[in-house]
C-alpha positions as a LaTeX table, in Angstrom:
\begin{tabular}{lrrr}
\hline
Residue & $x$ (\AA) & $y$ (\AA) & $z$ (\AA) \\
\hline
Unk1 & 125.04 & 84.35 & 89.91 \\
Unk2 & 124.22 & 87.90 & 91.00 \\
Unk3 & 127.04 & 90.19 & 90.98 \\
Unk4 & 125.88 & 91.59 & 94.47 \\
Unk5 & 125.39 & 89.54 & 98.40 \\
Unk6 & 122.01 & 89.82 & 98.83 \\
Unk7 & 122.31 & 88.67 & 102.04 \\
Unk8 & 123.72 & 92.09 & 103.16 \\
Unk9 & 120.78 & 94.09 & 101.60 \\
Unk10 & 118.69 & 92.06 & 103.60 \\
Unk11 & 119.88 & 92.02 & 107.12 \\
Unk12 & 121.01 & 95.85 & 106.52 \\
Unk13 & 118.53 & 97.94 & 104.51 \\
Unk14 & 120.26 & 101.26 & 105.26 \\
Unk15 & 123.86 & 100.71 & 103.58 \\
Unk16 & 123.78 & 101.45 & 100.07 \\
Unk17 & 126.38 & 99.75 & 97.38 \\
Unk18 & 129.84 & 100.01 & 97.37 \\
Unk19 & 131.67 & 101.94 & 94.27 \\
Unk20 & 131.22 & 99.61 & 91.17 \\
Unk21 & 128.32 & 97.45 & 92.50 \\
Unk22 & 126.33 & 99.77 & 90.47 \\
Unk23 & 127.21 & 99.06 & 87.17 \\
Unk24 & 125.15 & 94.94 & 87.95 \\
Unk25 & 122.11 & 97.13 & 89.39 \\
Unk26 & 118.81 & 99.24 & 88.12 \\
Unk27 & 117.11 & 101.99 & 89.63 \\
Unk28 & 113.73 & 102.23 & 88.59 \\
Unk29 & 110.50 & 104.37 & 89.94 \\
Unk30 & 107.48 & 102.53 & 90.67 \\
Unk31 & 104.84 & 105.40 & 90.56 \\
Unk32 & 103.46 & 107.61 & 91.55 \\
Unk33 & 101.35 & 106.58 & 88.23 \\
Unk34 & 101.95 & 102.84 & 88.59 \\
Unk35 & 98.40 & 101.29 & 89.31 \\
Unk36 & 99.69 & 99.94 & 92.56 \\
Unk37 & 100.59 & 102.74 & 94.32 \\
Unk38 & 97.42 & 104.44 & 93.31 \\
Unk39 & 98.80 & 107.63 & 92.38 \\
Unk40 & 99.62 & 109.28 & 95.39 \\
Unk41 & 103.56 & 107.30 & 95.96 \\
Unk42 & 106.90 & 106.95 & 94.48 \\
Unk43 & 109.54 & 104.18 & 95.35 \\
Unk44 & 112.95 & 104.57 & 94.09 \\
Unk45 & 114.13 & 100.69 & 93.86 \\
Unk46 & 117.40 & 99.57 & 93.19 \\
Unk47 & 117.18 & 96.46 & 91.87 \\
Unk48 & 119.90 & 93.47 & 91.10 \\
Unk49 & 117.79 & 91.42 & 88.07 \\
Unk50 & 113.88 & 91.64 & 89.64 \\
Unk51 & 115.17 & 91.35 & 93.24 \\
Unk52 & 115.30 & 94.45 & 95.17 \\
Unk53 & 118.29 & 95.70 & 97.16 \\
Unk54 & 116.77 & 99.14 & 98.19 \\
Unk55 & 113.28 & 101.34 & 98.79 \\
Unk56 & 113.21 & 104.75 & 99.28 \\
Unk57 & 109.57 & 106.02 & 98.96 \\
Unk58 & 109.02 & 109.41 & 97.79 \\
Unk59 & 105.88 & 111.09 & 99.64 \\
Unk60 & 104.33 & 114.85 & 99.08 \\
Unk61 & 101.69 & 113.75 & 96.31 \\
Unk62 & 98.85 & 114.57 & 98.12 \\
Unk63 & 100.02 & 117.16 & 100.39 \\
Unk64 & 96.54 & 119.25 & 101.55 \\
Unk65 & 97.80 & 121.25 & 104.76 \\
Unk66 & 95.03 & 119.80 & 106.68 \\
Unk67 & 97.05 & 120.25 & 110.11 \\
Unk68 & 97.78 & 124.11 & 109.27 \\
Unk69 & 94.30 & 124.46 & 107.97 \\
Unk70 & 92.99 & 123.48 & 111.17 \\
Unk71 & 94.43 & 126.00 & 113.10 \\
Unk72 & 93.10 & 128.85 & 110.96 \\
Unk73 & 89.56 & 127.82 & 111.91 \\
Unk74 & 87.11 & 127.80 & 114.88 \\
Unk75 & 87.71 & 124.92 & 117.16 \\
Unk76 & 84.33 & 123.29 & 115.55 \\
Unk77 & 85.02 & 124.05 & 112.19 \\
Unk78 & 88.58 & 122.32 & 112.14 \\
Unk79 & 86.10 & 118.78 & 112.74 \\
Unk80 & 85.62 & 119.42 & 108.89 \\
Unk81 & 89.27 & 119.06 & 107.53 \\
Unk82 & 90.14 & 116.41 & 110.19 \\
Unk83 & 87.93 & 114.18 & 108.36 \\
Unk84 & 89.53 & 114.51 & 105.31 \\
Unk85 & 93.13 & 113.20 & 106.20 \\
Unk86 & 92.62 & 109.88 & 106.71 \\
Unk87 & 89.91 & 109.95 & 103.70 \\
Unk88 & 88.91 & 106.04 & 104.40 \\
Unk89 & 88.12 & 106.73 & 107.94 \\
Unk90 & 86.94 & 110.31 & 108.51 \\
Unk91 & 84.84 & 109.40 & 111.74 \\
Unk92 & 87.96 & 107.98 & 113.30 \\
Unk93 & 89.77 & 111.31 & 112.51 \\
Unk94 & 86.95 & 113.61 & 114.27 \\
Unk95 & 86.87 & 111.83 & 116.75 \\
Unk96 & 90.19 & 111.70 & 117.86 \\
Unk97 & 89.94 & 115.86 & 117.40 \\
Unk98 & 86.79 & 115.65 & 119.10 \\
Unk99 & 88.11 & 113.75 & 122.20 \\
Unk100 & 91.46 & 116.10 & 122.71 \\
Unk101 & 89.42 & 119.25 & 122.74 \\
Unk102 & 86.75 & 117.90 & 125.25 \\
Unk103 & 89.73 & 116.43 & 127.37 \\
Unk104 & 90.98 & 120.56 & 127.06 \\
Unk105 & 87.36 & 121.48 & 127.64 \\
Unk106 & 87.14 & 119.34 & 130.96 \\
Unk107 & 84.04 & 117.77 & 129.33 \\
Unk108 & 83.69 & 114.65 & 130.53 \\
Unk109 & 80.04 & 114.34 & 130.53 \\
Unk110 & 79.08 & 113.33 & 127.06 \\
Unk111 & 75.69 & 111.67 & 127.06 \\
Unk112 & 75.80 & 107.75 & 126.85 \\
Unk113 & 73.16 & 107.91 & 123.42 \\
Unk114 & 76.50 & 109.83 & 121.89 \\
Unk115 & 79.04 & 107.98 & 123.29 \\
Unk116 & 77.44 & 104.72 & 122.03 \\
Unk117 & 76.79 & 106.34 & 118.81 \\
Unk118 & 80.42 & 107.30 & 118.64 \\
Unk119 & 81.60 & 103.76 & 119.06 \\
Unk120 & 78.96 & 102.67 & 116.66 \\
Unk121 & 79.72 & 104.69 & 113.84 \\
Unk122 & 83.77 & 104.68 & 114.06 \\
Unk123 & 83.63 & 100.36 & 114.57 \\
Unk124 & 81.54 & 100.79 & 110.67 \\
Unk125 & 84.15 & 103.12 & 109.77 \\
Unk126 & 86.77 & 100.29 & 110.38 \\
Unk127 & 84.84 & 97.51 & 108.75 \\
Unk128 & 84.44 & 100.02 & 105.66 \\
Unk129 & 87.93 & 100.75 & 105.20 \\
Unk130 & 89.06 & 97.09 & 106.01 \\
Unk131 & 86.83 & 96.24 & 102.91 \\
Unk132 & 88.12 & 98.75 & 101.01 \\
Unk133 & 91.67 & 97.41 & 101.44 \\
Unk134 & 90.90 & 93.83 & 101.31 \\
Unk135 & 89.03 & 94.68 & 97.74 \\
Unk136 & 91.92 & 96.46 & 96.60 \\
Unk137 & 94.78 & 94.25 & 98.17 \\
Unk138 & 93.79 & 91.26 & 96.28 \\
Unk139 & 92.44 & 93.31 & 93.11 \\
Unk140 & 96.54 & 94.02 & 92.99 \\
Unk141 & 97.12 & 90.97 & 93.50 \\
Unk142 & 94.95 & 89.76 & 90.31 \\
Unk143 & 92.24 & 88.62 & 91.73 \\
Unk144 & 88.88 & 90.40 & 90.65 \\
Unk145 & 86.05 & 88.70 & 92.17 \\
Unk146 & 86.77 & 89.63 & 95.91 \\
Unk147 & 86.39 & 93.21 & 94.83 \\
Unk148 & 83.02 & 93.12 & 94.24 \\
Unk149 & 82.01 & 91.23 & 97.51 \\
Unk150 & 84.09 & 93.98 & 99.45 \\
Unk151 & 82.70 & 96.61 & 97.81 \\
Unk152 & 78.59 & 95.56 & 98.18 \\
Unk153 & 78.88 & 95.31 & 101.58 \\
Unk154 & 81.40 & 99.05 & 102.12 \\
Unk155 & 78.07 & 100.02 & 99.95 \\
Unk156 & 75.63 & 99.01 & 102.75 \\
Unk157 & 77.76 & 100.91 & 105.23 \\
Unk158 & 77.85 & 103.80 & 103.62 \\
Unk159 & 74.41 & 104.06 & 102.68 \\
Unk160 & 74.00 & 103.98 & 106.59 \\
Unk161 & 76.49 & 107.02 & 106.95 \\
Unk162 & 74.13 & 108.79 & 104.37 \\
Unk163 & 71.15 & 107.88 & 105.67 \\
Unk164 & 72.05 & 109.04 & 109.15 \\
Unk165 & 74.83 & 112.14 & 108.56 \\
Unk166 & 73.63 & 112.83 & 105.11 \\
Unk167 & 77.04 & 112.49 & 103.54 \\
Unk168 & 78.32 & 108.95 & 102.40 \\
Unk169 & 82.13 & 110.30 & 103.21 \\
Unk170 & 83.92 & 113.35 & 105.15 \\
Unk171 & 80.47 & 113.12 & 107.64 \\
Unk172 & 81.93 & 115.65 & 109.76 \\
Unk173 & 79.23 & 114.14 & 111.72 \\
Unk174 & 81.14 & 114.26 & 115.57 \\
Unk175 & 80.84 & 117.45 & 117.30 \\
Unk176 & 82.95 & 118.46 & 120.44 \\
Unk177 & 80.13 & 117.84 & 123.08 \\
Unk178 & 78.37 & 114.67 & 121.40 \\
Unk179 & 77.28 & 114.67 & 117.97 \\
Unk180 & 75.49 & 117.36 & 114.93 \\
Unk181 & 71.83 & 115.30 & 114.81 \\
Unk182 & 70.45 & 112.54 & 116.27 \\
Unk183 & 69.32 & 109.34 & 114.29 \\
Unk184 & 66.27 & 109.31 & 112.07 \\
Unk185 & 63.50 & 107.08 & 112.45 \\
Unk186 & 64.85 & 103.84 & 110.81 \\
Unk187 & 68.35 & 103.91 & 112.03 \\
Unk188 & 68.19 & 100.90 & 114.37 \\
Unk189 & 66.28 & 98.49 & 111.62 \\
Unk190 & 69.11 & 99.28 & 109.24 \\
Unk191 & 71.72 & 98.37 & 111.57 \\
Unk192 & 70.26 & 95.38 & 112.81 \\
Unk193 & 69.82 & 94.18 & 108.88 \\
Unk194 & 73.51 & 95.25 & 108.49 \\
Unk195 & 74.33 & 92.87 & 112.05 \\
Unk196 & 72.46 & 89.71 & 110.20 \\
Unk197 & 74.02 & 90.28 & 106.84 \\
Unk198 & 77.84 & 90.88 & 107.64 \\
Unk199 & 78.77 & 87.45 & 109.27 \\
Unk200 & 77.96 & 85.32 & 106.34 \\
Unk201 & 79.30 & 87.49 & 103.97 \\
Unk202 & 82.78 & 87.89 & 105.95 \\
Unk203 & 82.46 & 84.09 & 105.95 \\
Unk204 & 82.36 & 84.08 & 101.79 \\
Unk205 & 84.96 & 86.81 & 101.40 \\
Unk206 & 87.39 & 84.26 & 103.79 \\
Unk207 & 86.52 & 81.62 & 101.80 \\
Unk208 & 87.17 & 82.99 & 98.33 \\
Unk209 & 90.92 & 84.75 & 99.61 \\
Unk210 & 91.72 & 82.71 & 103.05 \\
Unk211 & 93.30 & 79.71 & 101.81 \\
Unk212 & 93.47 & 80.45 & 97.75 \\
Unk213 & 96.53 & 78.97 & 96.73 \\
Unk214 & 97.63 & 82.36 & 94.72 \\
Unk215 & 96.89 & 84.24 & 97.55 \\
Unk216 & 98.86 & 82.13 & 99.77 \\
Unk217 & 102.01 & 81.91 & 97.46 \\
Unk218 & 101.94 & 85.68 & 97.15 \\
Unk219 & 101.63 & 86.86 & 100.76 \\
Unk220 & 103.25 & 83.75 & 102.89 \\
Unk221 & 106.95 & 85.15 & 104.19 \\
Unk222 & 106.77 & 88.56 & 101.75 \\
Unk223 & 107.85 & 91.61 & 103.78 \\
Unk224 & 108.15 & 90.16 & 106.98 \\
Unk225 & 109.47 & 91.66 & 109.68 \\
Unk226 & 109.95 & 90.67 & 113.72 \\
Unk227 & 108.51 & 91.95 & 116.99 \\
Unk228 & 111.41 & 94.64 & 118.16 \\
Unk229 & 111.86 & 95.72 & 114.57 \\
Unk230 & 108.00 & 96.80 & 114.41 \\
Unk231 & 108.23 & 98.60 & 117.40 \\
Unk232 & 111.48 & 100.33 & 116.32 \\
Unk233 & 110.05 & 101.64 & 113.10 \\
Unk234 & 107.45 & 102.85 & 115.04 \\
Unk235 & 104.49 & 100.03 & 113.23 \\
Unk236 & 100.96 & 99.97 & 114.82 \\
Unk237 & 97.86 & 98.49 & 114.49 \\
Unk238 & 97.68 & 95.51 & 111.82 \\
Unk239 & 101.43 & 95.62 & 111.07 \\
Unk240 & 102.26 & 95.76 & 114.59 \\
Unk241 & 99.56 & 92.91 & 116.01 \\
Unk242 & 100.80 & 90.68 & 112.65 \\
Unk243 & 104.18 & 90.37 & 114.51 \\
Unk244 & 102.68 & 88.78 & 117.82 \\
Unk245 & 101.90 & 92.03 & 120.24 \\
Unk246 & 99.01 & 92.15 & 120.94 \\
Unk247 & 98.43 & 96.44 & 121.31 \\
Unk248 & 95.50 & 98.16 & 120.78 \\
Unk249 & 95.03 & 101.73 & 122.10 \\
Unk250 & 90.97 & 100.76 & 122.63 \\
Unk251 & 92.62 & 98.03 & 125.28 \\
Unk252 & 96.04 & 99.93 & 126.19 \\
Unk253 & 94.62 & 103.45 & 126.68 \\
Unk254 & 90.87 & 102.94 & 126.67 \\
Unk255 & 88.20 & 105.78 & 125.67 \\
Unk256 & 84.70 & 105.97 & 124.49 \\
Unk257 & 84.06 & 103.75 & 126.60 \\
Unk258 & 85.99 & 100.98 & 124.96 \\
Unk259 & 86.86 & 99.23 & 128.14 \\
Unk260 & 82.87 & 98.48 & 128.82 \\
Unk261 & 82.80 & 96.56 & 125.18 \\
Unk262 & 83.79 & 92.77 & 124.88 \\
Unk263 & 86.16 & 92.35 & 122.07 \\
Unk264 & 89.34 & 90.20 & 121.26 \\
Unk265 & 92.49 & 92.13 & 119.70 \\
Unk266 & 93.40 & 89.98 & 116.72 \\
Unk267 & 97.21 & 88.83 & 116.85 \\
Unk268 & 99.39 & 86.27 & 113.93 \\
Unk269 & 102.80 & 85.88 & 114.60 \\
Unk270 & 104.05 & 85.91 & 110.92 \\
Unk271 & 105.22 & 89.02 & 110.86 \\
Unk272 & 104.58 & 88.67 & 106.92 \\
Unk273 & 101.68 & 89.82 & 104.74 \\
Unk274 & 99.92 & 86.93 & 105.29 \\
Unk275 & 99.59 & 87.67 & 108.58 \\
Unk276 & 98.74 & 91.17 & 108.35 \\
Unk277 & 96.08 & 89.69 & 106.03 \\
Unk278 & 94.63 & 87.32 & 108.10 \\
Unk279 & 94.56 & 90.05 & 110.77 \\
Unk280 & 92.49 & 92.42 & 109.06 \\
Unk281 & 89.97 & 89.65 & 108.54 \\
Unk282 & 89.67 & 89.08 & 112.05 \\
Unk283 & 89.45 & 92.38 & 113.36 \\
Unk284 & 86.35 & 93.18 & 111.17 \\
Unk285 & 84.62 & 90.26 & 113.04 \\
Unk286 & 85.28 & 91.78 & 116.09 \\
Unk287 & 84.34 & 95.30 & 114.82 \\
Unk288 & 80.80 & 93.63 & 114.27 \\
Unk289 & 80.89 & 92.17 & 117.52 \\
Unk290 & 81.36 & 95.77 & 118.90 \\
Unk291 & 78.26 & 97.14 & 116.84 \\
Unk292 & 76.15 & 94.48 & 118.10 \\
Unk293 & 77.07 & 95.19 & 121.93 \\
Unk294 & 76.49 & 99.09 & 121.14 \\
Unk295 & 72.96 & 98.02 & 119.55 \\
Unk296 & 72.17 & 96.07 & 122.40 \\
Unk297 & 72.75 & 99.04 & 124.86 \\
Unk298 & 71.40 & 101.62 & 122.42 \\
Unk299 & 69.83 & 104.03 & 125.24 \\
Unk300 & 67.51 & 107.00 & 124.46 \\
Unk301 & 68.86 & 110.58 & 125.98 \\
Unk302 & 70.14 & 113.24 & 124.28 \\
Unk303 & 73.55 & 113.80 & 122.00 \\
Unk304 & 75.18 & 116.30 & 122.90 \\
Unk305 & 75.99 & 118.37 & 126.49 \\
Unk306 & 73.48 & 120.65 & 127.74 \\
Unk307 & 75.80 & 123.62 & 127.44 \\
Unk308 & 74.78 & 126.39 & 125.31 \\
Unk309 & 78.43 & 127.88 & 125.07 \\
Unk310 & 79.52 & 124.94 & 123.14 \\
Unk311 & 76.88 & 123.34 & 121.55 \\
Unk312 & 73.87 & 125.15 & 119.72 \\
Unk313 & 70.90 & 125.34 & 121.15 \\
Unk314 & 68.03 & 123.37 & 118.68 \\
Unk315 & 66.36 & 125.14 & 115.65 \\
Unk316 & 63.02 & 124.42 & 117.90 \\
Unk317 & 64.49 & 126.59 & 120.89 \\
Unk318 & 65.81 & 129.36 & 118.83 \\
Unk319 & 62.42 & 130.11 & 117.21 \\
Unk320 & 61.34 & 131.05 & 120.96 \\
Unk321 & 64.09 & 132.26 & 122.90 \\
Unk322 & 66.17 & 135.48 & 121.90 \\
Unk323 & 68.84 & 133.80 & 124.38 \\
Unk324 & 68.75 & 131.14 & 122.05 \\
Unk325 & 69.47 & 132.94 & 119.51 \\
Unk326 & 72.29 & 134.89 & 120.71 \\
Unk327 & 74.06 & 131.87 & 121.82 \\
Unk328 & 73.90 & 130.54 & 118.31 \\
Unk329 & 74.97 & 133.51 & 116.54 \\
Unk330 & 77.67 & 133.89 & 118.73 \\
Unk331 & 78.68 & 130.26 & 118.12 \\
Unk332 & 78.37 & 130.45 & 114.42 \\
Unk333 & 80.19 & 134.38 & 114.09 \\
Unk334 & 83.32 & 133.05 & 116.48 \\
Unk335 & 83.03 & 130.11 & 117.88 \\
Unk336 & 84.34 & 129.53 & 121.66 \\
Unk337 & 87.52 & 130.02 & 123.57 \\
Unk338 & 89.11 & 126.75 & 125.22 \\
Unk339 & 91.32 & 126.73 & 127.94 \\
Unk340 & 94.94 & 126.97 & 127.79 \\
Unk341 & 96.68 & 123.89 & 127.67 \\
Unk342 & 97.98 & 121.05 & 125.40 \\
Unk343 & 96.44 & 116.92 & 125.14 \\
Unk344 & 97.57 & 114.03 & 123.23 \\
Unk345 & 94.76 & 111.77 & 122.20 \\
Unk346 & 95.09 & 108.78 & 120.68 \\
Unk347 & 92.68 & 106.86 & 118.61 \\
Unk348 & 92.50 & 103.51 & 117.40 \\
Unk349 & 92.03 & 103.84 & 113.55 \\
Unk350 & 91.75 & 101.35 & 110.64 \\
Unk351 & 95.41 & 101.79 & 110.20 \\
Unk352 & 96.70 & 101.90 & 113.71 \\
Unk353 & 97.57 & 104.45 & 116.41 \\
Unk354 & 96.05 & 107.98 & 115.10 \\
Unk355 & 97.06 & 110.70 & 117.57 \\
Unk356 & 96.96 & 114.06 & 118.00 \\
Unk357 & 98.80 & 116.77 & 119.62 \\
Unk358 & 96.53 & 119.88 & 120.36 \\
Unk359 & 97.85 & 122.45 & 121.88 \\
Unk360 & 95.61 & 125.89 & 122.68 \\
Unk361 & 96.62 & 129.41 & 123.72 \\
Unk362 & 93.22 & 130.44 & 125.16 \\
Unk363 & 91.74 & 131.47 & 121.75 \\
Unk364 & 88.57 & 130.47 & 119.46 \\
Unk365 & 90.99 & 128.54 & 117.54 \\
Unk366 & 93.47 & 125.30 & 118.16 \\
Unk367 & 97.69 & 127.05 & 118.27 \\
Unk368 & 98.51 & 123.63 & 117.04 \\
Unk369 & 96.70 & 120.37 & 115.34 \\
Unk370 & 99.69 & 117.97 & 115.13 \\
Unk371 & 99.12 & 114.50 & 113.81 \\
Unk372 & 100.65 & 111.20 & 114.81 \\
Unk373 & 99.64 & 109.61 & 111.58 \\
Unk374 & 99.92 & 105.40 & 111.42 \\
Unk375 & 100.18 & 105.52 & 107.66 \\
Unk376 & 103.16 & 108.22 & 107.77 \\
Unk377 & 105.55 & 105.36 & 109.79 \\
Unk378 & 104.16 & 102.22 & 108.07 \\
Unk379 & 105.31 & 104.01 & 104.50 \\
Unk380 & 109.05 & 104.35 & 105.82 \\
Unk381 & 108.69 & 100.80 & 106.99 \\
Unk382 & 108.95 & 100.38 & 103.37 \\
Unk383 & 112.97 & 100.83 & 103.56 \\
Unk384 & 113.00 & 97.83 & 105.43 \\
Unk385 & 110.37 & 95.22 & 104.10 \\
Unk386 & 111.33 & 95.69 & 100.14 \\
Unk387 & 114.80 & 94.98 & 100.46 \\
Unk388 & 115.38 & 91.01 & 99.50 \\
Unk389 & 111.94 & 90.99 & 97.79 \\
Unk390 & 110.88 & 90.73 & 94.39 \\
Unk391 & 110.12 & 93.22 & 92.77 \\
Unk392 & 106.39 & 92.10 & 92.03 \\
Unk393 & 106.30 & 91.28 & 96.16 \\
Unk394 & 106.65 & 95.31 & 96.51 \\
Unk395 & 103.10 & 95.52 & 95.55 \\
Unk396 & 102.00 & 93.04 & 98.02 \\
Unk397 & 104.41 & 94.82 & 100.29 \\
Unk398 & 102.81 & 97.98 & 99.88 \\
Unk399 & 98.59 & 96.61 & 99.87 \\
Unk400 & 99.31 & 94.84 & 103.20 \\
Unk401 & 100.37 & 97.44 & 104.75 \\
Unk402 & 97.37 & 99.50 & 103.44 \\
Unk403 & 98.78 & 103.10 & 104.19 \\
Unk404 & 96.10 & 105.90 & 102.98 \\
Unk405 & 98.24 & 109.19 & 101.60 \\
Unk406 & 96.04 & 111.70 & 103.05 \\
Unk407 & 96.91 & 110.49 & 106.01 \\
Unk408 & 100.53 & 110.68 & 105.29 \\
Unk409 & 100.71 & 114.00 & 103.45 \\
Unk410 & 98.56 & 115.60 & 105.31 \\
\hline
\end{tabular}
């Protein structure tokens, strides 16, 4: 018999023991070096025998600065630090940035060749980190195999981002105004053998992990949590749409043009890991369904705005024009002022609702970068998924709800 009500732990994550209930409890820290928690989080547990009564996860590991760092630099510049927060979706990050400051801007006129590219490129972005987490997740969860599937195909991807951006991670790629470079010569044969390639292999990776009875046992009713709960710690994205609700800021606050794309948003109504699972799975199917619609209308134009005081003129132009010139020394030596005025801009990342808080005083600089990180709230969710667990379920806990520390630390 445990010398503690469980039951209370459970329904109540916040109260902590009463005087004496100690001496029948552990506290023990998982990480940050334990191989689950990948080196970048602690979690205090308090533990009765291997169940858990309490979480209280330690963050700071990976602290960069990234928002303060961005406003020290010119309003371009900051593009390159935004894509290293969330380090597993970088293109997600810019453009998020990207979109506030043309919103300050009163740029509205992005050409449809970027905005399609934009949508392109973040949708891979998604599949990539999905794959990274499902390789992971169940690599965690002892199984091996799956890794290796995950990981050939996150290798395709990325060979696209270098092929295209010349960088296979932090592309810095999206440029307030459209994007750096066009597409080489090859681009749309790589994407189309990426388009015939991804469906069967989803198919195997679903088959392997879907319905495997380990899997299954591990993940079915493990950190579940209901509908008004999610919302009240603040849960988006996967975590959120594994409870039943069905929000996605592409549908609920549309941009890039999301609202012209046909696309389902994934739902379970678990609440569990399973379902958070299963709805991972489904939303890189739909991700590929949005690539193959942005193929489809891939026009021809140009990628950026035809505005010389924002973006710089072509290497071609400034070999003939001294105007051309000027206007990209003056953009490289100190940038360009933006407006005065503050934007929220949400994004729909990997992890959930990104969004950021920009706020400028008139300058060549942003007065404030302020994230809305999805990782940051899913992390705290912790305190209330772990409690009534197993101990072993906290690393399940923790891989479904696939939180990436740069994005948390900042």
């Amino acid at each position: 018999m445990s010398a503690v009500d469980l039951s209370v732990f459970q329904n109540n994550p916040d109260l902590t023991l009463a005087p004496g209930d100690e001496q029948d409890t552990l506290v023990l820290s998982m990480g940050p070096q334990h191989p689950s928690t990948h080196g970048v989080l602690r979690v205090m547990l308090r533990l009765d025998g291997e169940t858990v009564l309490s979480a209280q996860p330690e963050i700071g590991f990976l602290h960069t600065g990234i928002e303060k760092q961005a406003e020290n630099l010119f309003w371009q510049q900051a593009v390159t630090v935004v894509d290293r927060a969330d380090y597993l979706a970088p293109l997600s990050n810019s453009l998020c940035y990207v979109l506030a400051a043309e919103q300050l801007l009163g740029i509205d006129n992005v050409p449809p060749r970027a905005r399609v590219l934009r949508v392109m490129f973040t949708e891979l972005t998604r599949i990539a980190s999905h794959l990274v987490w499902l390789g992971t997740h169940c690599l965690d969860l002892g199984a091996q195999s799956i890794f290796f599937y995950a990981f050939d195909m996150r290798e395709r991807i990325l060979e696209i981002m270098e092929f295209v951006t010349g960088a296979r991670m932090h592309q810095s790629w999206f440029r307030i105004g459209g994007v750096a470079l066009d597409v080489p010569v090859g681009f749309l044969e790589k994407i189309d053998d990426l388009l015939a390639r991804f469906p069967q292999r989803l198919t195997d990776m679903r088959a392997i992990v879907e319905k495997n009875v380990i899997i299954v046992d591990r993940l079915v009713g493990v950190g579940k949590i209901g509908q008004q709960e999610a919302i009240d710690w603040g849960l988006t994205g996967p975590p959120l749409r594994a409870t039943g609700i069905a929000y996605d800021v592409r549908r609920a606050h549309p941009y890039a043009d999301y609202e012209t794309y046909d696309f389902d948003v994934p739902t379970h109504d678990g609440g569990d890991c399973y379902s958070r699972f299963v709805v991972r799975l489904n939303e890189m199917h739909e991700s590929w369904r949005i690539i193959k619609q942005a193929r489809d209308r891939f026009p021809d134009g140009p990628i950026a705005v035809d505005d010389r005081k924002i973006v710089p003129p072509p290497k071609r132009e400034i070999q003939h024009s001294m105007e051309a010139l000027i206007h990209h020394f003056k953009l490289v030596s100190s940038g360009f002022n933006v407006p005065e005025g503050h934007v929220y801009q949400a994004v729909e990342s990997p992890r959930g609702e990104m969004g950021m808080y920009v706020t400028s005083a008139g300058g060549n600089k942003p007065w404030r970068v302020r994230w809305r990180p999805p990782s940051f709230y899913h992390t705290q969710a912790l305190m209330r998924l772990a409690p009534g667990n197993l101990i072993a379920d906290v690393v399940a806990i923790i891989g479904s709800m696939d939180p990436v520390f740069g994005d948390v630390d900042r």
